[in-house]
C-alpha positions as CSV (number, residue, x, y, z in Angstrom):
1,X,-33.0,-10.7,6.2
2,X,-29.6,-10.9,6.2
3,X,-29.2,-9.2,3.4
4,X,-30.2,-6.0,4.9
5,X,-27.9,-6.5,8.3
6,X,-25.0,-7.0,5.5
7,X,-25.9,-3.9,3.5
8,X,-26.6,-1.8,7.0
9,X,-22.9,-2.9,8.0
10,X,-21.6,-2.2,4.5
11,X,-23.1,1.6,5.1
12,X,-21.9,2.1,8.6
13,X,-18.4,1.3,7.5
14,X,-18.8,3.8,4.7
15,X,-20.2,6.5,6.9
16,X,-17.4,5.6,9.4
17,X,-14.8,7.0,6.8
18,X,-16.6,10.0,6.1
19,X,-17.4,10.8,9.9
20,X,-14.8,13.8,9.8
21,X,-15.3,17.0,8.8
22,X,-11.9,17.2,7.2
23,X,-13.0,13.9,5.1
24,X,-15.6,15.8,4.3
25,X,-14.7,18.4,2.5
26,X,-11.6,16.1,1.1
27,X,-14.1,14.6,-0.9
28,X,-15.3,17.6,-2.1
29,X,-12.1,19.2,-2.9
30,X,-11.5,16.2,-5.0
31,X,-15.0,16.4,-7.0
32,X,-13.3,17.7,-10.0
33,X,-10.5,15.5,-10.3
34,X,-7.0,14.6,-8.9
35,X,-5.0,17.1,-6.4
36,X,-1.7,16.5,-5.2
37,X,-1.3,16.1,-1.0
38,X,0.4,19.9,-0.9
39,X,-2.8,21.5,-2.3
40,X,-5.3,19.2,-0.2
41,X,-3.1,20.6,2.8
42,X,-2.9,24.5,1.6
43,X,-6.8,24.1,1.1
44,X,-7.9,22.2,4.4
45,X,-5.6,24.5,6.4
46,X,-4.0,21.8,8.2
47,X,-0.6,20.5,8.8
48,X,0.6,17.9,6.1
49,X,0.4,15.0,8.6
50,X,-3.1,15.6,9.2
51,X,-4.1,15.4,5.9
52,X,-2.3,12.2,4.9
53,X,-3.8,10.5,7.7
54,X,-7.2,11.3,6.7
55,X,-6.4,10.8,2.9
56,X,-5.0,7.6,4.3
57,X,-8.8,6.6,5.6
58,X,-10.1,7.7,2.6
59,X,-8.0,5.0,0.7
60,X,-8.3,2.4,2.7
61,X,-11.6,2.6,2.8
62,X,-11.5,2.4,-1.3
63,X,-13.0,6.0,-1.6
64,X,-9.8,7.5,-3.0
65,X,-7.4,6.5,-5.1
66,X,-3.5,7.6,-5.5
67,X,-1.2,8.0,-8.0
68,X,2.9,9.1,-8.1
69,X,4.6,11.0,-10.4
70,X,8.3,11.5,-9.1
71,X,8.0,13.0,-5.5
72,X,4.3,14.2,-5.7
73,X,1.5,12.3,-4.8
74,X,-1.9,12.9,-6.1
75,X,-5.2,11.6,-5.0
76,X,-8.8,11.4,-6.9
77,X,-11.6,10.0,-6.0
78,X,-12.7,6.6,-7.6
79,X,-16.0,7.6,-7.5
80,X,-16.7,11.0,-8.5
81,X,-20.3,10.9,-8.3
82,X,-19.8,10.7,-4.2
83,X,-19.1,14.6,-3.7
84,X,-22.8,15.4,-5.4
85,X,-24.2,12.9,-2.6
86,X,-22.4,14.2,0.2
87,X,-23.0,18.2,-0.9
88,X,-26.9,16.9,-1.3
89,X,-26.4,16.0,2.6
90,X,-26.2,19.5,3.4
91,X,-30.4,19.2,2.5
92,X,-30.6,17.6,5.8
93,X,-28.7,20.0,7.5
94,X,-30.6,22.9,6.7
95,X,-33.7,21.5,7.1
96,X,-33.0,20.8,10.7
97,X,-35.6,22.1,13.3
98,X,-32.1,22.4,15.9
99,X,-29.5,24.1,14.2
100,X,-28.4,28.1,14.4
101,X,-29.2,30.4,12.0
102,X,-25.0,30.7,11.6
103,X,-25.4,26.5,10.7
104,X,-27.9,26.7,8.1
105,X,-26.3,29.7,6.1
106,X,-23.0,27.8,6.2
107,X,-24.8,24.8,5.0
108,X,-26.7,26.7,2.2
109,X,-23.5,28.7,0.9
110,X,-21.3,25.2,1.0
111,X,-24.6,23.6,-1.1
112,X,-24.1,26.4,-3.4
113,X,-20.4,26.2,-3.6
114,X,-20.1,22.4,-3.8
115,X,-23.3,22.1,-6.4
116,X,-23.3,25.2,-8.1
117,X,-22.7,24.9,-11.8
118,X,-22.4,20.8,-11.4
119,X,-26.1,19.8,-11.0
């Protein structure tokens, strides 16, 4: 059995780093490839700071990966196939008993947005 306690501690670490909204919709910003910081920043609506910290999560927690070209920094996600499974997340959301009409019609449109054409 201690198999499982590794592999349930090898989850919670993961869902750890993707605990913020922000990270979040990071990794679905980065679905279809690399961005550099400035876009990230333009996109999450945040002040540059912000979003290197939480790009800086992302990487140490080996979910993103960076690259450098002269003063630009761009980051991509090492693997891709992690925005479809946190867009399917949204599944939960809207099936929820609890949550506001306003909730589940966010959670629909992101679906939409993030799985669209992808599936």
């Amino acid at each position: 059995m201690a198999h499982r306690r590794i592999a349930a501690r090898e989850l919670a670490i993961l869902f750890s780093a993707l605990s913020h909204p922000e990270r979040l919709r990071l990794v679905e910003e980065l679905r279809d490839g690399e961005r550099d910081v400035a876009s990230l920043q333009a996109i999450l609506g945040v002040s540059q700071a912000k979003t290197s910290r939480h790009l800086a999560v992302l990487r140490a927690h080996r979910l993103v990966a960076e690259r450098h070209e002269g003063r630009h920094v761009y980051y991509r996600l090492v693997a891709p196939e992690m925005a479809h499974w946190v867009a399917a997340g949204l599944d939960f959301v809207q099936a929820s008993q609890t949550i506001t009409e306003e909730i589940r019609e966010a959670a629909i449109k992101s679906r939409e947005e993030w799985l669209g054409q992808r599936n």
